[in-house]
N, C-alpha and C positions, 0 to 999 in steps of 0.2 A: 217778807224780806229773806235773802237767801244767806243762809251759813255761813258764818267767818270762815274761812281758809283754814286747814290746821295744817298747811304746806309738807305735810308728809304724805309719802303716800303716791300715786300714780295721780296724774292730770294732763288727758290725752289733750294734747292741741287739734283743732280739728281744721280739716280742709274747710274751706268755702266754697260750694256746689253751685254752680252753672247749669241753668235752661241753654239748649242749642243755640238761643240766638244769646246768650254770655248774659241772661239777667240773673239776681242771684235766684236761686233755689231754693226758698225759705221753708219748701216744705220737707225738701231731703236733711235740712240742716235740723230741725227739728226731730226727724224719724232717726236722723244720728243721735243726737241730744239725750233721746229719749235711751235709744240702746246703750252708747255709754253709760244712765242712772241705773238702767238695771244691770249692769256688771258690777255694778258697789265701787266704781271709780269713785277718787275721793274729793273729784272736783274737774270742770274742763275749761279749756283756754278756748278763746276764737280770736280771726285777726293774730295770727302771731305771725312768724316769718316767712310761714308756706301756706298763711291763709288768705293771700294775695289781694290783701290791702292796700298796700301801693297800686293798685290799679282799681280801687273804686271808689267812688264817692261819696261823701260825708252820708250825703241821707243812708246809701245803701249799707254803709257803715253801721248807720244806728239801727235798721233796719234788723240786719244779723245780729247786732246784740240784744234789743231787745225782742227779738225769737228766740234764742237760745236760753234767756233767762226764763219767760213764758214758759217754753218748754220741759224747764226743772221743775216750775211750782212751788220754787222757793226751796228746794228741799237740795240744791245741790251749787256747790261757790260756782259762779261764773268768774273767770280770771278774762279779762280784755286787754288785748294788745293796743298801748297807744303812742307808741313813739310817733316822732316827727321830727323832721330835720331843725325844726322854730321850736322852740325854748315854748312859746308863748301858743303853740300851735297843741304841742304835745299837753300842755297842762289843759287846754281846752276840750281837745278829744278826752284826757282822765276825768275831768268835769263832767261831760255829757254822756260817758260811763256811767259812773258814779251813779249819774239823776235816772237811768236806764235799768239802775239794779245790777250791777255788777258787783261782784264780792270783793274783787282787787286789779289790780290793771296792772300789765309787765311791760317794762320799758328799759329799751336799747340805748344808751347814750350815743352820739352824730359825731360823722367824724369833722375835721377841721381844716383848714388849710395850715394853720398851725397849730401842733396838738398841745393840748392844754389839760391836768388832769383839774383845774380849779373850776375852767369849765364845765367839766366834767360833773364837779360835784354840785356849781352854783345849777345845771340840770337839773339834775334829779332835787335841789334842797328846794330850790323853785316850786317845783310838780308837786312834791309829799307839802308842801308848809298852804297849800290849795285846794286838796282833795283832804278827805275825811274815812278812806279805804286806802287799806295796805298794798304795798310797793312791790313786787316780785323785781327786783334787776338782775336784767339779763345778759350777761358776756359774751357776746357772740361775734368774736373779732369781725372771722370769716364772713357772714354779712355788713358789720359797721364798719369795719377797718380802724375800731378803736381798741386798742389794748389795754384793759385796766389793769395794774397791778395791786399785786396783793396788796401792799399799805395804800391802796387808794379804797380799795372797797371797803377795809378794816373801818377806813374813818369814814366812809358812808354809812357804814353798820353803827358804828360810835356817835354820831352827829346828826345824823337821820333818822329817828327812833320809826317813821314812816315806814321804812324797809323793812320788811319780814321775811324776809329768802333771797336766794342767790340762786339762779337756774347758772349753771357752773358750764359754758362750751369754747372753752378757749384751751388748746392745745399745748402741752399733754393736760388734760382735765383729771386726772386723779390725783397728778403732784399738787396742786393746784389746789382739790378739793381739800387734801392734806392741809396745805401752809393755811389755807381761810380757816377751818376746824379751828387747828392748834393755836390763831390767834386771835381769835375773835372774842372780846371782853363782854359783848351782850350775844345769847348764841342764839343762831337762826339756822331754820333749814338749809340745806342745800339741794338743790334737784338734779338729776341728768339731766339731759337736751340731747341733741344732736343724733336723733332717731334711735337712740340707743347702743348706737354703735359701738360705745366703751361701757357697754350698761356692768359688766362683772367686775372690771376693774374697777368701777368709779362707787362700785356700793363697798367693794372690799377698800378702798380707800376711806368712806364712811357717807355717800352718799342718801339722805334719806329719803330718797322715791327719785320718780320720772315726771319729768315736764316737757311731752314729749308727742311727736304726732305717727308713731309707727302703729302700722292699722290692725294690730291685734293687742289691743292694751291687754289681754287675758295673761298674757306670755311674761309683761314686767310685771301686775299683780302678784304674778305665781311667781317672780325673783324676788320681789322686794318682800313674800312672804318667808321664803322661804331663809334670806338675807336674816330677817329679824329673828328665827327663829337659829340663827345661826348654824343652817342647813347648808354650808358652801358649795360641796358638793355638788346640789340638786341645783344652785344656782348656777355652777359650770355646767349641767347638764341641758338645764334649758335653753344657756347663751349660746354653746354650742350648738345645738338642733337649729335655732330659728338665727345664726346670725348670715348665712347665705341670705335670707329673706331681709334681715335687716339692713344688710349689703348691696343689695339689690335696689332696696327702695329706695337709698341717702343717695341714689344718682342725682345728677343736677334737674333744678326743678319738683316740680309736685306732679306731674303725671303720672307716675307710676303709683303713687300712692291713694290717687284718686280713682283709678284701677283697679285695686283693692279693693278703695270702698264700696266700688260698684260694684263687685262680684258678691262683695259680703250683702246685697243689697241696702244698704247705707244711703244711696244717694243714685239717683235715677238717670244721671250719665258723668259721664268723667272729663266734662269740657274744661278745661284750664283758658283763661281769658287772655286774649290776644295784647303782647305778642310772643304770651310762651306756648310751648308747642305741645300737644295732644303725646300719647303712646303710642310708638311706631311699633308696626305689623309684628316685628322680628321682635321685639322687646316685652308685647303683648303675648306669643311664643312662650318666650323663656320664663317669662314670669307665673303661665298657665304648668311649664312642665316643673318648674319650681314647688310651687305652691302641692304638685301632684305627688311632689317624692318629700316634703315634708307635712304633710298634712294627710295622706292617702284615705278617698276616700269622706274626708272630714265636709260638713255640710258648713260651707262658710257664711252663710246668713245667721247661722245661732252661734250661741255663746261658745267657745274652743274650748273643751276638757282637757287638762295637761295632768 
């Protein structure tokens, strides 16, 4: 059985890899899996928002999770992505998590035609009072177009002793990370999201790790180290260096990112499944002469020395 979560810490979400003709790639996902454990990541996601779930099928669903757990050995949390637009949909995919080995499962609440936060919470009270593994919720207007405010998630934290973390991506994310901190009567992590993009501000706010799919986790290990040892400094130094790269990748879509993985050899091509669209020539370009002026020279298949 694999490790409870200790939701601090770095937890790369990881792409979902494509054979040419768009079946999963259960062997690349695995040879990722594996690279992640040996970096000392302190846990990994699959199925999250850029792991292009929504376009695949229950089996192939369970398929990818239970590879990914296989491929830890037990020795590393698997976090599973299982929202669903159905109340009764979503607790079923955490169910079939769960019986798969998965250490905890992260879920989005749906949006409404009328928005409701009671909704909101009768979700998630539903999903945790069914499963028997910890809750990651996830804020992520920009894909749900649901806005949870701070006293709603307070009393999901208060009421749902199931939730153990908050992946925090709702805009500005540090004030934010602030007000949940200072009022949260039972405390839980918080994570970054959102490829990192506010990764300096959101740890100096007091975020503790990354929940997150930018495809050098080496970069947030070496902040959230550096964070804890309250090195600020080294953490503006690194955000600064790699945040063109992290800029680069939060484009719309997962292509670019799956790009990466390829180059890092991670996953054995970079098909994104129809009808999102692959790395265009010019973008494939800039991202090889990017990668040339901040990494010079660096072998991107092994682990990155910072």
């Amino acid at each position: 059985m694999a490790t409870t979560p200790y939701f601090h810490g770095v937890y790369p979400i990881l792409a979902t890899p494509f054979a040419d003709d768009e079946s999963p790639d259960l062997e690349s996902l695995a040879r990722m899996v594996r690279f992640m454990h040996g970096l000392g990541v302190d846990g990994i996601t699959v199925l999250g928002v850029l792991g292009e779930a929504n376009r695949m099928l229950d089996r192939e669903r369970e398929a990818v999770v239970r590879t990914a757990v296989q491929a830890t050995g037990g020795a590393l949390p698997v976090i599973v992505g299982t929202s669903h637009s159905g109340t009764r949909a979503a607790l079923g995919l955490s169910q079939a998590a769960q019986e798969l080995g998965a250490a905890a499962v992260m879920i989005t609440p749906q949006a409404e035609a009328v928005p409701s936060d009671e909704r909101v919470f009768e979700y998630y009270r539903t999903i945790a009072e069914g499963i028997s593994i910890p809750i990651v919720a996830q804020d992520h207007p920009a894909s749900t177009a649901v806005h949870m405010s701070v006293p709603l998630l307070l009393r999901m934290l208060h009421e749902i002793p199931r939730i153990a973390a908050i992946k925090e991506e709702a805009l500005p994310t540090a004030s934010k990370i602030r007000a949940l901190a200072a009022g949260m009567q039972r405390k839980v992590p918080i994570l970054t999201g959102l490829g990192a993009l506010y990764g300096q501000f959101d740890l100096e706010a007091g975020s503790d790790g990354f929940n997150t799919g930018f495809a050098f986790p080496e970069v947030l290990m070496a902040m959230v180290g550096a964070a804890r040892a309250g090195d600020w400094a080294h953490v503006r130094t690194l955000y600064t260096r790699f945040l063109p790269l992290i800029v680069f990748e939060q484009q719309p879509g997962v292509a670019i990112r799956k790009e990466i993985l390829r180059l890092r050899g991670l996953i054995a091509g970079a098909r994104v499944r129809h009808p999102g669209a692959g790395i265009q020539p010019a973008a494939a370009r800039q991202l090889h002469d990017l990668l040339d002026a901040i990494l010079p020279g660096a072998d991107l298949t092994r682990p990155i020395v910072l």
